[in-house]
C-alpha positions in Angstrom: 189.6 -97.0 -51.3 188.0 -97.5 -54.7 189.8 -96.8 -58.0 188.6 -94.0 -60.0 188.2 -93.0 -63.3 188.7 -89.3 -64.4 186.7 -88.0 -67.4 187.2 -84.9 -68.7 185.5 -82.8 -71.6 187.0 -79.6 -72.9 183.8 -77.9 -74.6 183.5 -75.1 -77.1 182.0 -72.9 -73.5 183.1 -74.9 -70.7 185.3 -77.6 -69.1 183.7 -80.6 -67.3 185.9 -83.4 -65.0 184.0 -86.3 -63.8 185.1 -89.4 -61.5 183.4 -92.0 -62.2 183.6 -95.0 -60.0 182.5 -98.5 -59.8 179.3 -99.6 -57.7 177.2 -102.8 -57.5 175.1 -101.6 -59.7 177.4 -100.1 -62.2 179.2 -97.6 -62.9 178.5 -94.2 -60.8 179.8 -90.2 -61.2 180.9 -89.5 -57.9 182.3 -85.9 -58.2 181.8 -83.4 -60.8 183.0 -79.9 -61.5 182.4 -77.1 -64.6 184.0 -74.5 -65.1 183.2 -71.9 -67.8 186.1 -70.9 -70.0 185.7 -67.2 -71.2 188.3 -68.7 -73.7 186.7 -66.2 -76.9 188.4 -63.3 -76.7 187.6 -59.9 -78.7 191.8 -59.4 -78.3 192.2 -62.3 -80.8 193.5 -61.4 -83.7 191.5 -64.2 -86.1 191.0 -64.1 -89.4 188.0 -62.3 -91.2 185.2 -65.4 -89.7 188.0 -66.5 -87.9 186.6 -68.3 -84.4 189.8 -68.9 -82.2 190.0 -69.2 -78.6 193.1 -68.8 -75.9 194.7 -72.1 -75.0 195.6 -70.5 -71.7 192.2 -69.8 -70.3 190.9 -73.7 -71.3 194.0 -75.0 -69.2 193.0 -72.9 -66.5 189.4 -73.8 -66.6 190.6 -77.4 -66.8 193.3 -76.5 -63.8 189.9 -75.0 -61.7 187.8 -77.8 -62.0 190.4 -80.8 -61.0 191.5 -78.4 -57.9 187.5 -78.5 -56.8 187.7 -82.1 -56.9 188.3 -83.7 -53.4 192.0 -84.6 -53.4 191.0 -88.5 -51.9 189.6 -89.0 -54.8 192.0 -87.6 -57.3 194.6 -89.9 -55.3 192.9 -92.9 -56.1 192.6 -92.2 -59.8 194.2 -95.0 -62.0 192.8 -93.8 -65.8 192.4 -90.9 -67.5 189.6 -90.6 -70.3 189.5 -87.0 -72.3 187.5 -86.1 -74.8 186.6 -82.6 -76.8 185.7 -80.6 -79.5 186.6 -82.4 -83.1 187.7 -80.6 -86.0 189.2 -77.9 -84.3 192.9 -77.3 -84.2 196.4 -75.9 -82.3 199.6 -76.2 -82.9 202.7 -76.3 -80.5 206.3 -77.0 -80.3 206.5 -80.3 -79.0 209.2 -80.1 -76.7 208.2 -76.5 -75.2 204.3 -77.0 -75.4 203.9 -76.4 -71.6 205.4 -75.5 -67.9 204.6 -77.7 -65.1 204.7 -75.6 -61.9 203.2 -76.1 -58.2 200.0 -75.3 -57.7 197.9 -75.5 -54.0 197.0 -79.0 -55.0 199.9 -80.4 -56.6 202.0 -80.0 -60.2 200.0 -78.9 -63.0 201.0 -77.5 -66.4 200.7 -74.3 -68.3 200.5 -73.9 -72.0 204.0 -72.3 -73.0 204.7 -72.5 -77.0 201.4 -72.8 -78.0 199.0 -71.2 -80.6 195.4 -70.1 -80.5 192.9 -72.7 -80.8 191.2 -72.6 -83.9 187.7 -74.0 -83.1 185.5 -76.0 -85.2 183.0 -73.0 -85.6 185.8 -71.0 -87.7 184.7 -69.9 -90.8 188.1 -68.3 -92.5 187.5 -71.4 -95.1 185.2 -70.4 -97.4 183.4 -72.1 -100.5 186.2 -71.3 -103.0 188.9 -71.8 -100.8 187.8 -75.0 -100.0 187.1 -75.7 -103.4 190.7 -74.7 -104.5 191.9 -77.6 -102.4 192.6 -80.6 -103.6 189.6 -83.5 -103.4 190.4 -85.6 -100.1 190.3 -89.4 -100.5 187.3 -89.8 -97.2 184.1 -90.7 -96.5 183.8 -87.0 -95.0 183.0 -84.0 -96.8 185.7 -81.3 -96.0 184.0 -77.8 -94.3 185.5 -74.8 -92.9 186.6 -75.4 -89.3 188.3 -79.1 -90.4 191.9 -79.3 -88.8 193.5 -79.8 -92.4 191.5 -77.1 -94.1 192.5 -74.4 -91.3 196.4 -75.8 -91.8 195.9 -75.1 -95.9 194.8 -71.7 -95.1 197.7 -71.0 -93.2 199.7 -71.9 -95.5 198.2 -69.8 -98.2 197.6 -66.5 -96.6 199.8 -67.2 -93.1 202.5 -69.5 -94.1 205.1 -68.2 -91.8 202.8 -68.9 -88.5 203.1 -72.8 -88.9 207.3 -72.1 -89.2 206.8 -72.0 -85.1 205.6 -75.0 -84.6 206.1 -78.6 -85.0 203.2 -80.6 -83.9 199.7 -79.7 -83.8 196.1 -81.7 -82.8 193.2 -81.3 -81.2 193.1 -79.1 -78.0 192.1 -82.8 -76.3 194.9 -84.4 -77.8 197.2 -81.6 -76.9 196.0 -82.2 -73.1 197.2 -86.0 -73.7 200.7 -84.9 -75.2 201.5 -82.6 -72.2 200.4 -85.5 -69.6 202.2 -88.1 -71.1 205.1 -86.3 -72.4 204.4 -87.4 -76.0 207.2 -86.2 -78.4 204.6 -86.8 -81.1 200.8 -86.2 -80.9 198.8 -89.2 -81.2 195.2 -88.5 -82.4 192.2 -91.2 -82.0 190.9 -92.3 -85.7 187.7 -89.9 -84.6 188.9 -86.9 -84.1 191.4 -87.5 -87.4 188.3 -88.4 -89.7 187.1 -85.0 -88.2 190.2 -83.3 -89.5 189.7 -84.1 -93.2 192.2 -86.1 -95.6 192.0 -89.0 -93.8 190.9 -92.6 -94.4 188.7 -94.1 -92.0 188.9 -97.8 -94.3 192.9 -98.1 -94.1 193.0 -95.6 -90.9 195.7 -93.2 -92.7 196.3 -89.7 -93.7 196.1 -89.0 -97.5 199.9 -88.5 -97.2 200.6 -88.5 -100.6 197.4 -85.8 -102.0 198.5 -83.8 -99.2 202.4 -84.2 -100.3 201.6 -83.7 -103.7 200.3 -79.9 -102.7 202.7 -78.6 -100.4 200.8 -79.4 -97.5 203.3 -80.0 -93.9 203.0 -83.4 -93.2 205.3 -83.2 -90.6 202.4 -81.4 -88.3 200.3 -84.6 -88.7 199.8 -86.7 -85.4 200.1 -90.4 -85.5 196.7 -92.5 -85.3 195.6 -95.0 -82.5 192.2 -96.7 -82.5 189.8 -94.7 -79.7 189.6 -96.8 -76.4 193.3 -97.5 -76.5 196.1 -96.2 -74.0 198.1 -93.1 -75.5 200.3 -93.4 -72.3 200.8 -92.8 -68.7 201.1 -89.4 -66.6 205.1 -88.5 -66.8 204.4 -86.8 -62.8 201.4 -86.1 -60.4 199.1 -83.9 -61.6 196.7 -82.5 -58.7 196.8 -85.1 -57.0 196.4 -88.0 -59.7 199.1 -90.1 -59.7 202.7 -90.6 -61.7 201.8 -93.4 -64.1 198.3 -93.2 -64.2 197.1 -94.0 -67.8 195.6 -92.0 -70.2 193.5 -92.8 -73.2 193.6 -91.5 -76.3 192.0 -88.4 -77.0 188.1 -88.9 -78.4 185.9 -87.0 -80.1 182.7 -85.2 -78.0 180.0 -86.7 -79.8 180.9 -90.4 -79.6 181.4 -89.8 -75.6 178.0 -88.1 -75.4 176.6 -91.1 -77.0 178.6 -93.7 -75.3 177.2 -92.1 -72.1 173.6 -93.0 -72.8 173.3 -95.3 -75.7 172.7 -99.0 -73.5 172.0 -101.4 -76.7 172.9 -101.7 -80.1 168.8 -101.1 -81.2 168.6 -97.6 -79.1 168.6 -94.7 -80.8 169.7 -91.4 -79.4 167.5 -88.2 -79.6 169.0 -85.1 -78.3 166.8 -81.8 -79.0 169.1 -78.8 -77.1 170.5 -76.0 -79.0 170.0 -78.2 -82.5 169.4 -81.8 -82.8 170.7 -84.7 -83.2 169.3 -87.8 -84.4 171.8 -91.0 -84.1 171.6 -95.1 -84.8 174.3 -97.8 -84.5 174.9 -99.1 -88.2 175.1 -102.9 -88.3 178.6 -104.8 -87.2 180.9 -104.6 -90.5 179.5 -101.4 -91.6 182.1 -99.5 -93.6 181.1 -96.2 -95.4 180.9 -95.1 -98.7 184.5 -94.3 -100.2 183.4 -90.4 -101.1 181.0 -88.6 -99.7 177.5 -87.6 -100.7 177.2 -83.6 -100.3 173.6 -83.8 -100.6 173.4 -86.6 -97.8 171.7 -85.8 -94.6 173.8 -88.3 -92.8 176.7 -88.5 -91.7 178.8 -91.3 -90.8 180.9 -91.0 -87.4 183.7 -93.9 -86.5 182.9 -95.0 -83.1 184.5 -97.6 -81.1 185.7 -101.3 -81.9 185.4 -100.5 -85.4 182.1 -99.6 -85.5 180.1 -96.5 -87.1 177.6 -94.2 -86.2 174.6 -92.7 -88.6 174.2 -88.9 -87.2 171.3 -86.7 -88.6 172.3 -83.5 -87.2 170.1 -80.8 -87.6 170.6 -77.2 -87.0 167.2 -76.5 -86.1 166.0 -77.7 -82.5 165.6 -75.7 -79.6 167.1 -72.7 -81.0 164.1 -72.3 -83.7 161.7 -72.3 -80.6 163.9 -69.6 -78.7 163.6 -67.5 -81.7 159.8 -68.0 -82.4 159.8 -66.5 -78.4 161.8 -63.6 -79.2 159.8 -63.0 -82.0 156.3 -62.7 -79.8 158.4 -60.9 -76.9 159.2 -57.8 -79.8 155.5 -58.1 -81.2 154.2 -57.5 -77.5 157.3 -54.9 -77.2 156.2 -52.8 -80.3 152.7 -52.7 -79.0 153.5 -51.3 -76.0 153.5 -53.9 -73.8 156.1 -55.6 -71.9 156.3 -59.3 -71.1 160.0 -61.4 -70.2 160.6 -64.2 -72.7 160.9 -66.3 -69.5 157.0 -65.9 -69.1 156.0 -66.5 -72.5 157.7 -69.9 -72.9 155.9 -72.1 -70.4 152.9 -70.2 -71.8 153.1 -71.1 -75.3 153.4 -74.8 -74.3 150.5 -75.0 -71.8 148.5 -73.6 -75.1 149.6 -75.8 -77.3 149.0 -78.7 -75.0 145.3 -78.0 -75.7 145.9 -78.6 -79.4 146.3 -81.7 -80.3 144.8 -82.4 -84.3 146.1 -79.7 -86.6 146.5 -79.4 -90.4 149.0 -76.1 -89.6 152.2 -77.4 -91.3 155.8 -75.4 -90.3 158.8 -76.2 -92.1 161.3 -74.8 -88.9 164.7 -75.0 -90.8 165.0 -71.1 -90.2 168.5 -71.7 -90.2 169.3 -74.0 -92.6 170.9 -77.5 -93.2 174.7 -78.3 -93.7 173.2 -80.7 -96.8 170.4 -77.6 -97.8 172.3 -74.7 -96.7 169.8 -72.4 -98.9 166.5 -73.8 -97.6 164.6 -71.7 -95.2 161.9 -72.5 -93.3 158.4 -72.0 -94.4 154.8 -72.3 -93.6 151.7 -74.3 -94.9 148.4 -75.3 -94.7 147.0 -71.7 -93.0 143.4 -71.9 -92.1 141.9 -68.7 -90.3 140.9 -71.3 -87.5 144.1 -72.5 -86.8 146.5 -69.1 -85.6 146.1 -69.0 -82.2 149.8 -69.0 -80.2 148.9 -73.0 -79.3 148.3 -73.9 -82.7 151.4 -72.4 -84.1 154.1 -73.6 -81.5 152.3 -77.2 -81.8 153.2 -77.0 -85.2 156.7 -75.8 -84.9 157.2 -78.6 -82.1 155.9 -81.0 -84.6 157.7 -79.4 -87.5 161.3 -80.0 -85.9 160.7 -83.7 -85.1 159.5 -84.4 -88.4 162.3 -82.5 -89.7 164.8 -84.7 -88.2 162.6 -87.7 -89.5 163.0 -86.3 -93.5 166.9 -86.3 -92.5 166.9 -90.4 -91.4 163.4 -91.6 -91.7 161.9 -93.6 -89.6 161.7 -96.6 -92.2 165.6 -96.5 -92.0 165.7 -96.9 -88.4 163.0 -99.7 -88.1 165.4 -101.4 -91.2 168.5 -101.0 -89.2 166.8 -102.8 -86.1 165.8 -99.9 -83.9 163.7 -100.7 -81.3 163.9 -97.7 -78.3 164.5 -94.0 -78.7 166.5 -92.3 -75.9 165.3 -88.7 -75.9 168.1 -86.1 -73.7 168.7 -82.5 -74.2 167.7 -78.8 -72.6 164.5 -78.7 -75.3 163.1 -82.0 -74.7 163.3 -81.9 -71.1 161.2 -78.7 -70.6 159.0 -79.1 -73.2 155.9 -81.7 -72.8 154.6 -80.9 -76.7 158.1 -81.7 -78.3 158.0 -85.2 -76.5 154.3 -86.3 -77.6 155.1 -85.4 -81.2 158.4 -87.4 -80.7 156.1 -90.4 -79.0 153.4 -89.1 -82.1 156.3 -89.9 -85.0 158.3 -92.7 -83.5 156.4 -96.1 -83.4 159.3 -97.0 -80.6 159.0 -96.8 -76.7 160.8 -93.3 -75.6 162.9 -92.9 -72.4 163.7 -90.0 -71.2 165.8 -88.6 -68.4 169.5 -90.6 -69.4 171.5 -87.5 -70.5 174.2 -87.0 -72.6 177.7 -86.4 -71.0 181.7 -86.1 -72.9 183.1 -86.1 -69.4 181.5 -89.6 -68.1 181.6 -90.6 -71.6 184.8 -89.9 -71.7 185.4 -91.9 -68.3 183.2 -95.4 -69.2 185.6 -96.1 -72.0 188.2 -96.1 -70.4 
């Protein structure tokens, strides 16, 4: 039969594997399977903010979804593509860091000497601990939830835990060092610009700043450039077989991209949870040696050298889903009783029949990494303009043009933009968030091509 390719994601909620296969007309997903991880766990002893989840319950997520695959295909597997959450972290003894045991579909592996998995939502780092550390030489601003900010807090207030261990990476590139036996972890140039303290110009850790201030070195994985082979599988494993090859572990984001982005001149929308804005930077790019903390972009390595811009908001669909809660309790506290899931598609249909409005909404309700203090705000009230259609048309509007203030649209007609893919939960369901989109952008829009790690993960391989 036809070769396969097996992409896997290992989310912050959930685990996704994907075979891909080749077709005439491309390449196809075949199979799929998620599984949910349940991996937070009240149990967890974290730190005060701490966010860590059990390393145990992702294998077994991970386990779940490659058994629900149909063995044929697993068989026929030849790579290996695995991507995941950046900045996050876990450590393990490297030659005790799982059990492989028999399982109804084959050998698969355990977590055995492993930590906690310290995600990239932790928050144990805070402003003056961070700022206690010594300045990294990067093009990346260091934030709570980095790799090599969670290892300084250890050693500060924990220094003991990290005597147990003598490897650590992300919980993707852990998955690669169990497959492929690797004595040390070998981390993709994404997920280590991710980390902090590292060099995306000469690809290397700042070894001697993190030297010079007791940091442990040793726990550092080696860097490879993403798209290359990290190794091959040391046995079967469910059904995939001994030798199959494995890339090296890569970061969410770029997969999600990878999966959708066609040319060089598309850019990709997303508008789920928050949203994300992204562009291809022109061949030789290289970014600024120190970052700009008041930047609303962020540069992301991507593949063959080349960089992604990334306006990432952290107001999209979430600032709509609270504007809905907000007239669920109104209706609530007079007496009344309608489901949130009735007032959404109502609040649309009514501001479908609004199209010209002065009503200005700032939405940033929750802030910006680059404005943390800003909150959102309202202008330009006229008494004939506060009906429920007027309002959510201008919070629709308000969150596209938000993203626009972050990398304007001059910017992307500069760097040679020429089509907007639009993906995501909010942009789907919503008809008033895509004509302000097609309102803003002087670009042809395309919709339906959404983002996926897993097949992502799979097409670079």
């Amino acid at each position: 039969g036809p070769t396969c390719v097996l992409g896997i994601d290992l989310g912050t909620t959930s685990v996704k594997a994907a075979l891909v296969t080749g077709t005439e007309r491309g390449l196809a997903v075949a199979q799929s399977c998620t599984r949910e991880t349940q991996a937070y766990s009240d149990g967890l002893k974290a730190a005060p903010q701490g966010m860590e989840q059990n390393v145990q319950k992702i294998i077994r997520a991970l386990n779940e979804c490659l058994a629900a695959l149909p063995q044929q295909q697993l068989q026929q597997v030849t790579h290996i593509g695995i991507s995941g959450q950046m900045h996050g972290v876990v450590f393990w003894k490297s030659d005790k860091g799982c059990k492989w045991t028999e399982s109804g579909t084959g050998p698969a592996f355990e977590p055995d000497k492993v930590s906690h998995l310290v995600t990239w939502q932790d928050g144990r780092c805070s402003p003056t601990f961070l700022s206690s550390l010594p300045l990294p030489q990067s093009h990346v601003s260091l934030a709570t939830g980095f790799g090599c900010a969670t290892v300084y807090w250890y050693l500060k207030n924990s220094p003991d835990f990290l005597k147990a261990y003598d490897a650590s990476g992300t919980i993707q590139d852990y998955v690669v060092a169990m497959l492929c036996d690797l004595k040390k972890p070998l981390m993709s140039v994404q997920n280590a610009a991710s980390w902090g303290y590292f060099n995306c110009r000469n690809k290397s850790w700042n070894t001697d700043i993190l030297k010079e201030s007791g940091f442990p070195v040793h726990l550092l994985p080696e860097v490879g450039d993403p798209g290359s082979i990290a190794g091959r599988t040391t046995c079967a494993w469910h059904g995939i077989p001994k030798g199959a090859k494995v890339g090296i572990a890569l970061g969410d984001f770029q997969c999600s991209v990878y999966s959708c982005l066609a040319e060089r001149t598309d850019a990709v929308l997303n508008i789920s949870t928050s949203a994300q804005l992204t562009i291809s930077m022109p061949l030789g790019f290289q970014p600024p040696e120190a970052p700009d903390p008041s930047s609303a972009v962020t540069y992301f390595p991507y593949f063959s050298g080349d960089y992604l811009a990334v306006a990432a908001s952290l107001n999209g669909g979430n600032v709509l889903a609270t504007f809905v809660g907000l007239v669920a309790q109104w209706t609530q506290e007079l007496g009344l009783q309608v489901q949130e899931s009735v007032i959404y598609p109502r609040i649309i249909q009514a501001a479908l029949a609004q199209k010209h409005i002065k009503l200005s909404v700032h939405p940033t309700i929750f802030g910006e990494r680059h404005l943390p203090e800003q909150l959102a705000s309202v202008t330009n009230i006229g008494g004939s303009e506060l009906s429920l259609g007027h309002v959510t048309r201008a919070l629709c509007r308000g969150i596209v043009e938000n993203l626009c203030t972050m990398l304007p649209v001059q910017h992307l007609v500069e760097t040679g933009v020429r089509r907007i893919l639009g993906s995501g939960s909010a942009l789907a369901r919503n008809e008033v968030l895509r004509q302000e989109v097609e309102r803003i952008f002087p670009f042809p829009v395309v919709y339906g091509k959404d983002v996926d790690a897993a097949v992502g993960a799979a097409m670079v391989m």
